[in-house]
KOLKOL-899042 format. One record per residue (C-alpha): x, y, z; residue in three letters. Coordinates in nm, 4 decimals. Example, Ala and Ser with C-alpha at 12.3 -4.5 7.8 and 13.67 -1.06 7.14 Angstrom:
1.2300_-0.4500_0.7800_ALA;
1.3670_-0.1060_0.7140_SER;
This chain:
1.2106_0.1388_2.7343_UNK;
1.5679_0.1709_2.7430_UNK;
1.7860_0.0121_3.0030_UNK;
1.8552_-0.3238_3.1362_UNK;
1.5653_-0.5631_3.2220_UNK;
1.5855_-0.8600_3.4913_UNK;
1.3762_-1.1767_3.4605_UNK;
1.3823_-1.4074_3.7647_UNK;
1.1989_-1.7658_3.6679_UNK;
1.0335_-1.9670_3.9334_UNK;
0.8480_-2.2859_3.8082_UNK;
0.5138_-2.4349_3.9920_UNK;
0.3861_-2.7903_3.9544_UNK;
0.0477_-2.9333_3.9846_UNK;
0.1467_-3.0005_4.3269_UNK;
0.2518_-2.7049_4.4269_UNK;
0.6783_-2.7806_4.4009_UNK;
0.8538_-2.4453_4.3504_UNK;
1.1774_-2.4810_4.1266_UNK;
1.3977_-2.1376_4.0868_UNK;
1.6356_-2.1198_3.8425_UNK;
1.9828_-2.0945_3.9259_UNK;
2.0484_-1.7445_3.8128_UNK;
1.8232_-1.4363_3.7204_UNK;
1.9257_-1.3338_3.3181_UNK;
2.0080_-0.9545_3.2675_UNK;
1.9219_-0.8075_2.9446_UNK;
1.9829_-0.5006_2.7766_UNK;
1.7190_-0.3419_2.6397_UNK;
1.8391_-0.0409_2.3278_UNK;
1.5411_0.1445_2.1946_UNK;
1.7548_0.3408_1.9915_UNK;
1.6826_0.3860_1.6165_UNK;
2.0017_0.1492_1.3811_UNK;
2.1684_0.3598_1.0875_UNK;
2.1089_0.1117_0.8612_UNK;
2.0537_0.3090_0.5043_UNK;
2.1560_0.5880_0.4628_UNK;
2.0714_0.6760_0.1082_UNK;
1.9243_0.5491_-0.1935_UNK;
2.0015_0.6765_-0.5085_UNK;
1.8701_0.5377_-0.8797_UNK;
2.2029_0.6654_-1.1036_UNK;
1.9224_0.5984_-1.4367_UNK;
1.7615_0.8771_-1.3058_UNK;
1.9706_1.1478_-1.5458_UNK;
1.8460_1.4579_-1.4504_UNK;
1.7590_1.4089_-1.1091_UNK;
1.3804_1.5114_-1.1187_UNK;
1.2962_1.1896_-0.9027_UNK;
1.0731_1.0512_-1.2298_UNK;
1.2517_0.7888_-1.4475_UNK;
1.1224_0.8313_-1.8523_UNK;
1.1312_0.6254_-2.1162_UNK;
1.4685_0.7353_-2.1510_UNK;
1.6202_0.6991_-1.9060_UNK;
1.5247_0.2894_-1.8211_UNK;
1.6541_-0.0043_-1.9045_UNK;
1.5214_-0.1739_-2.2375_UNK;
1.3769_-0.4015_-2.0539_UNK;
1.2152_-0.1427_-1.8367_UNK;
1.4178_-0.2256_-1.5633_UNK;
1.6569_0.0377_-1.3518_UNK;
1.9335_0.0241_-1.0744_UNK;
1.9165_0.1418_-0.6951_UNK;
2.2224_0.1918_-0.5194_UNK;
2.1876_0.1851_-0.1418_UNK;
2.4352_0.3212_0.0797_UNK;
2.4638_0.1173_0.4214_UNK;
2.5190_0.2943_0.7419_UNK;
2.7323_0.2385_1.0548_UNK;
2.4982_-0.0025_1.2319_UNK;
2.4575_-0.2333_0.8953_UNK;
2.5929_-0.5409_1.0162_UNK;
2.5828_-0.9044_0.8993_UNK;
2.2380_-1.0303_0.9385_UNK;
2.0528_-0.6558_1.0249_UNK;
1.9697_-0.5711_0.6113_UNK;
C-alpha cells in the first residue's frame, strides 16, 4: 500500500462518553524498496573467484568487506 493513510481517533468510556480528538493525523505511507547497499566487495579476495584461500586471509583468518552505501543510506537506516 502506497499512498497516504488517515486515522481519525474517537475514545469510549465505560459510560458510554465519546471524546474525538482534535485533528485526524495524515500519514504517508512509501512501499518503495531504500537503496541502501549497493555493493559489497571483499578486496582479500585476489583473484576474484568469490572463494577466499589460505592465501589470501588474514593471519588471523580474518578478511575485510567494503560496502558501498546507496542514495537512501541515511543516518539511522544501516
Amino acid at each position: 500500500m502506497t499512498g497516504q493513510i488517515v486515522i481519525h481517533a474517537e475514545a469510549v468510556d465505560a459510560q458510554g462518553n465519546v471524546d474525538v480528538a482534535d485533528a485526524d493525523v495524515t500519514l504517508t505511507i512509501d512501499t518503495t524498496p531504500q537503496d541502501l547497499i549497493t555493493a559489497i566487495t571483499v578486496p582479500e579476495d585476489l583473484n576474484g573467484d568469490g572463494i577466499l584461500n589460505a592465501d589470501e586471509l588474514g593471519t588471523d583468518g580474518s578478511f575485510n568487506a567494503q560496502v558501498a552505501l546507496g542514495p537512501d543510506a541515511l543516518d539511522g537506516t544501516v
